[in-house]
Each structure stands twice: as C-alpha cells, then as structure tokens.
C-alpha positions in Angstrom: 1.5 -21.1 -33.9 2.8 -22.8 -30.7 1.6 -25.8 -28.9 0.4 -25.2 -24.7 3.7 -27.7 -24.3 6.1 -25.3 -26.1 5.2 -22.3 -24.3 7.0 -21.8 -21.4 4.5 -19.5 -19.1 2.3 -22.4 -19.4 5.1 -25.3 -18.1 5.2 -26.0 -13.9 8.2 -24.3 -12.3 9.9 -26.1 -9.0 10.3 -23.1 -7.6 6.6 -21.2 -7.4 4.6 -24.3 -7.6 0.8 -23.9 -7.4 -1.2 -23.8 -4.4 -3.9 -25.8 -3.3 -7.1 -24.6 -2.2 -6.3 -25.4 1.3 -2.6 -24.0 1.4 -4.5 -20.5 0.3 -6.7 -19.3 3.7 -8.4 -16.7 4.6 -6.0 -13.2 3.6 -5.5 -10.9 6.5 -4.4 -7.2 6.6 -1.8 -5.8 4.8 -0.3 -4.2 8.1 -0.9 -7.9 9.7 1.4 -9.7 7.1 3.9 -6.7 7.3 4.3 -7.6 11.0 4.3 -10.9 10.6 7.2 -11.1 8.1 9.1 -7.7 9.7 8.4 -7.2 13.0 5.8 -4.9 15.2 8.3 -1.7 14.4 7.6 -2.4 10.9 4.2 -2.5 11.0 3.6 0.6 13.1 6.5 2.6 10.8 4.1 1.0 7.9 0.8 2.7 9.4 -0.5 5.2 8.2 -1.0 8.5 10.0 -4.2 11.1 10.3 -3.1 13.1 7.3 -2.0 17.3 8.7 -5.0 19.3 8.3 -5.3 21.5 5.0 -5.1 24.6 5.1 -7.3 27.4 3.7 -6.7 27.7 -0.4 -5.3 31.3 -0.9 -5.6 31.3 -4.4 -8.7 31.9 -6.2 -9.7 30.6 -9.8 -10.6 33.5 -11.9 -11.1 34.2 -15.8 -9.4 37.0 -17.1 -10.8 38.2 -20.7 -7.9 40.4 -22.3 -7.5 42.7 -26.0 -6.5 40.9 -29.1 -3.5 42.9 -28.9 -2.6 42.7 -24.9 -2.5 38.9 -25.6 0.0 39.1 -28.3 2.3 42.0 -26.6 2.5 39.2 -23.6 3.1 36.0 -26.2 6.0 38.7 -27.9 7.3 38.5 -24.7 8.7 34.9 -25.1 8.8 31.8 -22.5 6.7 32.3 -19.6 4.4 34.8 -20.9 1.4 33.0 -19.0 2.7 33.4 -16.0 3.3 37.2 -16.1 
C-alpha cells in the first residue's frame, strides 16, 4: 500500500492551486460566465430558445394478438419480420 506522500493526486500542483474561501464567491449563471469569458454574441447564441411546438402523435400504440402459425410464416420471412 502507498503512503498520502507517494501518491501523486494527493501532492499540490503549481499550476491549479487551491482556492481559498474567499477567492471562491458567490457562482452566477451559466449564460453570465459564458458572456463574461466570450462575449454578449456568445451568450445570446448560447441561450436557449422556446422549443417548436409538438405536433399531434400520428401513430397509435396498439396490441396485435396473432396465430401460432402467422407468427412463424413472418419470423420464416427473415430480417425485419417485425416491421412487416
């Protein structure tokens, strides 16, 4: 088994060193940071939109009880047979 010291998850790296409570804040929005770092045009590209209304569902969910034998004439027919 290895020591804390020997792992090297565990050691401090120069280059993502921690943060202190202070450094940390308050987080804003997602969309806020986005313009922040890239720009207003970012942001709004990055925004998301009222979604297109849905339509009605044209298909209908039905159970279809079938023969012994009709079932395995279709499964003789090969690939695709449940979709025939």
């Amino acid at each position: 088994m290895s020591s804390i010291e020997d792992d090297v998850a565990s050691r401090p790296d120069d280059e993502a060193p921690e943060w202190a409570r202070d450094e940390v804040g308050k987080p804003g929005s997602a969309l806020a940071v986005i313009e922040s770092v890239f720009g207003t045009d970012a942001a709004e590209t990055s925004r998301r939109r009222p979604s297109r209304s849905r339509e009605p569902d044209r298909k209908v969910n039905q159970t279809l009880r079938l023969d012994v034998e009709m079932l395995e004439a279709y499964r003789r027919e090969g690939e695709g047979w449940r979709t025939r």
